[in-house]
N, C-alpha and C positions, 0 to 999 in steps of 0.2 A: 335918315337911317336907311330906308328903303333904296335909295339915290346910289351910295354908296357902295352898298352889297351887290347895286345892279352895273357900277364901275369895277367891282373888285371881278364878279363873274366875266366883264367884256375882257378885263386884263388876262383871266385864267383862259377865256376861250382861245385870244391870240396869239399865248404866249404857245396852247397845244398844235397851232395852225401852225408856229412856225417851227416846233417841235419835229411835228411830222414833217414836215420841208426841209429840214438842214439834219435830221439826223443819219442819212444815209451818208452825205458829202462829210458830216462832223466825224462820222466813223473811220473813214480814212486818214483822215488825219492824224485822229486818235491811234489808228495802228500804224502812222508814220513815225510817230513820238514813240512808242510803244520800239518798234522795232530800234532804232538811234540809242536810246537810255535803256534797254534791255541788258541783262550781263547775266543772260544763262549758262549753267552747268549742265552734268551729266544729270544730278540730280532732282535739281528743278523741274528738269525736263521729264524724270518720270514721278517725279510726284503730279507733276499738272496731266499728265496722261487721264486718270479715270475721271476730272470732271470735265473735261474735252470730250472726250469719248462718249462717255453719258448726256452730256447735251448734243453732240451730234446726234444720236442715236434717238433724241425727248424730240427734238425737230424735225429729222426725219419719221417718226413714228406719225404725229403729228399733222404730217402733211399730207399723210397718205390719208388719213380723216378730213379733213376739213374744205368745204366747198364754201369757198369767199363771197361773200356778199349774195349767197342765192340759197342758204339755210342756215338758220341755227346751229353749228354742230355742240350736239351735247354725250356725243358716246368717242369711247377711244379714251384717250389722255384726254379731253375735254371732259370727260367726267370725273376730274380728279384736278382740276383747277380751269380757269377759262382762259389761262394763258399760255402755254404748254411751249408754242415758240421763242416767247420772250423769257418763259424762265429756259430753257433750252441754251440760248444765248447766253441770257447769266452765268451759268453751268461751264458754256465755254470762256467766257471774258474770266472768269475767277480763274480757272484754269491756267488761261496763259496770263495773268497777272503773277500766277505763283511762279510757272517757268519761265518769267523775265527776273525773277531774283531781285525786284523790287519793290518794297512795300507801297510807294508812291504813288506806282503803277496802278495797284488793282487800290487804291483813293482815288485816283483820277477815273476809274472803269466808274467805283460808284459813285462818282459826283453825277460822272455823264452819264449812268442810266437813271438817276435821281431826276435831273433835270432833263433830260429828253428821252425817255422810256417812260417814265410814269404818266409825262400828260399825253403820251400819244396813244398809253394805255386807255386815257382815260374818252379820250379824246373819240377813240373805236368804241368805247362801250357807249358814249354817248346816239352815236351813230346805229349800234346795235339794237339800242334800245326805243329809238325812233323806227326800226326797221321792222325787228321781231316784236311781237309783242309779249313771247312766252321770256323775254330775257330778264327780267325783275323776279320769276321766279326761279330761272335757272342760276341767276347771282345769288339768291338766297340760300341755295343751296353749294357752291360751288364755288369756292375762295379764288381771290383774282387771283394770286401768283400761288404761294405758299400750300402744297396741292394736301389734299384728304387722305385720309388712309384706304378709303373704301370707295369705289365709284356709286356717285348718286345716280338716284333711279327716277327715271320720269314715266309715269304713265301713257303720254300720247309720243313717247319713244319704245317703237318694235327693237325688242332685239338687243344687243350690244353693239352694233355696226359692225363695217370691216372695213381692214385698212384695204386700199388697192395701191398699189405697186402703179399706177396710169396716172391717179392725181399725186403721189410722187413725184413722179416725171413732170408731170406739167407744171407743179410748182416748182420745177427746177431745185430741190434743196440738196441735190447734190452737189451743188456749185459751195454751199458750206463746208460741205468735205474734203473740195478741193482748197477753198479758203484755206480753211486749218494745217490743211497738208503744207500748203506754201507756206505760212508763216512758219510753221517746225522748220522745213529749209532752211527759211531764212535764217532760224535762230542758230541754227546746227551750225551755217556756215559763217555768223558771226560766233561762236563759240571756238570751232575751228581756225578762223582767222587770229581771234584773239589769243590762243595757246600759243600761234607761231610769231608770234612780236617776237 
């Protein structure tokens, strides 16, 4: 029994190793399919507006908090889930799942954040939790995706923090902004193209 639980674990470990390896290359793809099978409207396109916009907005907030691998960040949007970029993401993938006008679309969004967003989730809090050692009590408090209504409080956290506009920048997440933008292009001018058949 023992044997096997310690094969089921090697399998989960490698399957998250190769999760976080192929989910950046997997996503292009995915918005290459995306764009080909898409059949947007006027309307699609503003319904998919507010949760684009709002996950642009959940990752960029986001970014302007958090310092990678060199502290715990637990104030900002991380006080209100410990995922805030990948639900961020979510936010936008459903978004243009709904302005491609196909339901298929955003089934294939949640298969592939099912399979490759959850074990690379899991994969970093692994990593976190060998790193930080205050992170078994900040996950107690502090739901992986699905955020709280109220931000938790830590004791040996000063303050509420502040976002800086510099680690912005350096995370580059304005390059999601630009993402999003080109793909609306895209759609616009496959929308466009298709009225004049």
């Amino acid at each position: 029994m023992g044997s096997g639980s310690a094969t089921t674990q090697t399998g989960k470990s490698r399957w998250q190793k190769i999760a976080r390896r192929v989910r950046v290359p997997l996503g292009f793809v995915v918005a290459a399919v995306f764009l080909v099978f898409a059949r947007p409207t006027w309307l699609t396109l503003a319904w998919s507006l507010p949760a684009v916009l709002a996950g642009l907005w959940l990752r960029g907030y986001a970014a302007g908090y958090v310092k990678k691998n060199s502290e715990l960040t637990r104030t900002g949007p991380y006080a209100y889930t410990r995922n805030p970029l990948y639900l961020g993401s979510m936010a936008i993938a459903f978004g243009f799942a709904v302005a491609a006008g196909r339901w298929w679309l955003g089934a294939l969004l949640v298969v592939m954040f099912l399979a490759i967003y959850m074990p690379t989730i899991l994969s970093e809090e692994a990593f976190l939790r060998g790193v930080f050692p205050v992170f078994d009590a900040y996950a107690a408090k502090v739901p992986r995706l699905l955020p709280r209504l109220t931000p938790a409080r830590f004791a040996d956290v000063e303050g509420g923090g502040r976002f800086s506009g510099e680690r912005y920048q350096h995370h580059r997440e304005y390059n999601a902004a630009m993402g999003a933008a080109a793909i609306y292009a895209a759609l616009l001018l496959r929308m466009l193209l298709a009225g004049h058949r």
